[in-house]
KEMAR-642695 format. One record per atom (N, C-alpha, C): x, y, z; residue in three letters. Coordinates in pm, whole numbers, padded with zeros to 5 digits, always signed. Each point is the difference from the previous one (the first is absolute). Layout:
XYZALA
...
***
This chain:
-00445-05011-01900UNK
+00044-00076+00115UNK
+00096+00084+00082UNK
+00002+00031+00130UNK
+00103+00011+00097UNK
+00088-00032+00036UNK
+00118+00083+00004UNK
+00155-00077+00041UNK
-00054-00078+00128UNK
+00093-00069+00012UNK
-00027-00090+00126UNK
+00007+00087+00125UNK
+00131+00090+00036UNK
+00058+00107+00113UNK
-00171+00108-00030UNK
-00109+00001-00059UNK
-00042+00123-00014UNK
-00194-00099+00077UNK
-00048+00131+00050UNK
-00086-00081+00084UNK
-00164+00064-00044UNK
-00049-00065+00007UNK
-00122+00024-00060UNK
-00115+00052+00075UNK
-00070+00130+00011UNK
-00108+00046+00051UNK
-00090-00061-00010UNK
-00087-00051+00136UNK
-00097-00098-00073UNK
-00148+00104+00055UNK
-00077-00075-00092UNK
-00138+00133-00006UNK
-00117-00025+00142UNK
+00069-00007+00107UNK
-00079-00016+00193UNK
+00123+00034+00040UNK
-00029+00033+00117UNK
+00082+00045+00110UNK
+00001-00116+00116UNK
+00101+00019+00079UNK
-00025-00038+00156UNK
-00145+00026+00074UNK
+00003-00046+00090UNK
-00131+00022+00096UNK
+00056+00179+00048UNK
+00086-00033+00017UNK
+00060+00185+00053UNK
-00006+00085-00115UNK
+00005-00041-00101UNK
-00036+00144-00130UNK
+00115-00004-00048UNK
+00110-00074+00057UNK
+00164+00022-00118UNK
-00045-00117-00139UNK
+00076+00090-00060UNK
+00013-00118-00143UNK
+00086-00119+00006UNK
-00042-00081-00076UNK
+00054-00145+00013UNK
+00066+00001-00127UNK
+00125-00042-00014UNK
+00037-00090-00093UNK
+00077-00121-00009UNK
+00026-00053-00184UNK
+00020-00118-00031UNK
+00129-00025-00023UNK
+00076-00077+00028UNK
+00143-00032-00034UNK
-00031-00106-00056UNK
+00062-00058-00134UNK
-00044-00107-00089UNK
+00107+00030-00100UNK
-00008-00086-00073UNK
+00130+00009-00140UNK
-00116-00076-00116UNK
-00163+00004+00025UNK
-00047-00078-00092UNK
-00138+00102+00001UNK
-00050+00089-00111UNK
-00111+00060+00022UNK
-00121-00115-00044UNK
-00004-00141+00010UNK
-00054-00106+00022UNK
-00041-00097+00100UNK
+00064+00080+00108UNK
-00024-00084+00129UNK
-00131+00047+00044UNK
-00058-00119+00107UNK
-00141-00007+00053UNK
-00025+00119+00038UNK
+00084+00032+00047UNK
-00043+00181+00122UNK
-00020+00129-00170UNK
+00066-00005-00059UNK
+00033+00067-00139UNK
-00120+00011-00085UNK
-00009-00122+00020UNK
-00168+00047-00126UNK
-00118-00003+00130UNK
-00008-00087+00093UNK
-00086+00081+00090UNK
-00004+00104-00012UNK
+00136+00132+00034UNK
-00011+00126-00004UNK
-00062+00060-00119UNK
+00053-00083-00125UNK
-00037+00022-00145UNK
-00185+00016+00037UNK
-00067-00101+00043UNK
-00115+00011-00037UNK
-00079+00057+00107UNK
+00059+00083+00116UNK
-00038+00080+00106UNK
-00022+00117-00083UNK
+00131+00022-00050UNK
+00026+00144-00112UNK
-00116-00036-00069UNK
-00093-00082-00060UNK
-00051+00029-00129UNK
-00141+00029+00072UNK
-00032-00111+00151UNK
-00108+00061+00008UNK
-00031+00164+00019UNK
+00124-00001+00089UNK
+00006+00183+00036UNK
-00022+00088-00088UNK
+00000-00032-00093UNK
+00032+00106-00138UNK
-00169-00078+00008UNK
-00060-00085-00025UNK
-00108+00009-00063UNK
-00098+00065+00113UNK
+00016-00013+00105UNK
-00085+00047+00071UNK
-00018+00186+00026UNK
+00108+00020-00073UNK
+00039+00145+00019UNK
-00055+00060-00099UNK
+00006-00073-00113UNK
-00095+00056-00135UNK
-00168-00028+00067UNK
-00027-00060+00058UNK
-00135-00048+00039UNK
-00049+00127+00161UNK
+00096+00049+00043UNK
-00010+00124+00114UNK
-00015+00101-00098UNK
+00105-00003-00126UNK
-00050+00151-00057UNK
-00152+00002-00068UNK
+00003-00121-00041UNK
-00192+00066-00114UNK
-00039+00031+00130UNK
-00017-00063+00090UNK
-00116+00043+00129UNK
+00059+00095-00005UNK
+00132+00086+00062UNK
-00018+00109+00093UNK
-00002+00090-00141UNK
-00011-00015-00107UNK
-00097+00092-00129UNK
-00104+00004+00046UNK
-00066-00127+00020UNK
-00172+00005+00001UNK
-00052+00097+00108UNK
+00091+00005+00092UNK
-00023+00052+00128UNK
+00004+00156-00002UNK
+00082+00031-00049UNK
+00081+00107-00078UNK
-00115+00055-00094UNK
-00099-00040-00088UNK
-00063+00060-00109UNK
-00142-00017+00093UNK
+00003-00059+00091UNK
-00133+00061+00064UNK
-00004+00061+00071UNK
-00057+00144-00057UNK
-00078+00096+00124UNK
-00043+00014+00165UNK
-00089-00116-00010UNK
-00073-00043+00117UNK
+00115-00107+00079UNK
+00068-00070-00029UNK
+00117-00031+00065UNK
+00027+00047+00147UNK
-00034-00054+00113UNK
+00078+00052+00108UNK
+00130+00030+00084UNK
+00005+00028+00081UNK
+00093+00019+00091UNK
+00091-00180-00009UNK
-00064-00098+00045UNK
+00023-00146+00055UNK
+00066-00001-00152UNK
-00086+00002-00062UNK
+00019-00084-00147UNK
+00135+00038-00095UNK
+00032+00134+00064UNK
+00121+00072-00084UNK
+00115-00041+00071UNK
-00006-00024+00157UNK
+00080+00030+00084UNK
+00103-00175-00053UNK
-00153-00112+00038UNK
+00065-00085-00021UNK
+00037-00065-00166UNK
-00017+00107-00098UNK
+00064-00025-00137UNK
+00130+00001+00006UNK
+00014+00150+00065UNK
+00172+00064-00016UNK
+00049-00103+00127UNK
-00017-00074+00090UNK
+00045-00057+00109UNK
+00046-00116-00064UNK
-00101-00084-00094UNK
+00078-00122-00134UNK
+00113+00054-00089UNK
-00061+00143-00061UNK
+00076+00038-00074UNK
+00157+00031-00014UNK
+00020+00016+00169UNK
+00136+00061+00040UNK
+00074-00141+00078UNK
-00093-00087-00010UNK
+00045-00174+00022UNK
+00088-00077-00071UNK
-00068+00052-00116UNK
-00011-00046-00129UNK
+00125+00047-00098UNK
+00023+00148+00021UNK
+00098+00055-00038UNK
+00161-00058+00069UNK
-00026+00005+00154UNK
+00102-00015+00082UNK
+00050-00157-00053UNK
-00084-00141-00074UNK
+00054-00086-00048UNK
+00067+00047-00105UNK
-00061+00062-00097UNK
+00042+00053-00137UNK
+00122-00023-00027UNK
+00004+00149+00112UNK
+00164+00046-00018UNK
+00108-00090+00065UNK
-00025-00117+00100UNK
+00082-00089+00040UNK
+00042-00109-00130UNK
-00114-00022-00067UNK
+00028-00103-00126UNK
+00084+00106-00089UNK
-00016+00109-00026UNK
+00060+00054-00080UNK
+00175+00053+00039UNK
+00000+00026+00132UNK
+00100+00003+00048UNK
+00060-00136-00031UNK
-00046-00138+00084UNK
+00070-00066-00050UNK
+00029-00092-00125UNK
-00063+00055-00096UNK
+00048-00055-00153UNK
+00049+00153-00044UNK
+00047+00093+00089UNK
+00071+00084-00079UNK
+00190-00029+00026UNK
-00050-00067+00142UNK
+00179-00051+00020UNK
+00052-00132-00028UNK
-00129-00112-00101UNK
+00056-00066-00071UNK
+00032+00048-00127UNK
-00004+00063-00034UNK
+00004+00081-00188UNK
+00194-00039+00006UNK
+00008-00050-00120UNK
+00158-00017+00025UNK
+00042+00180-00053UNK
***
């Protein structure tokens, strides 16, 4: 849980691309596990970009389109990553 004074990265941005966060004193509130289960899809969908951009990756015949738009999820995908991970690295007491 988070001190109350300490504010929480949440895993979307603004429409402008800045990060948003949470001020709360309850990692139970509505917005909180929303974020909770934003984070979980993100993470699952990110395991689900990598088998593809493997599959994509181990075929030969694979084109131009097909690679371009793997690594284009892939670096999507990552860029959530590291926001969830960023922010459960500045809840860690």
């Amino acid at each position: 849980m988070s001190a109350p004074d300490e504010l929480r990265l949440l895993p979307w941005t603004a429409p402008d691309g800045k990060p948003c966060y949470l001020s709360t004193d309850s990692d139970r509130s509505r917005l909180s596990l929303l974020a909770d289960d934003i984070e979980a899809a993100q993470l699952d969908s990110g395991e689900q970009v990598l088998h593809g951009a493997r599959a994509v990756l181990a075929d030969a015949k694979a084109g131009e389109r097909a690679v371009r738009f793997a690594l284009t999820r892939t670096v999507e995908s990552l860029t959530d990553v590291l926001r969830i991970a960023a922010s459960r690295g500045q809840r860690l007491p």
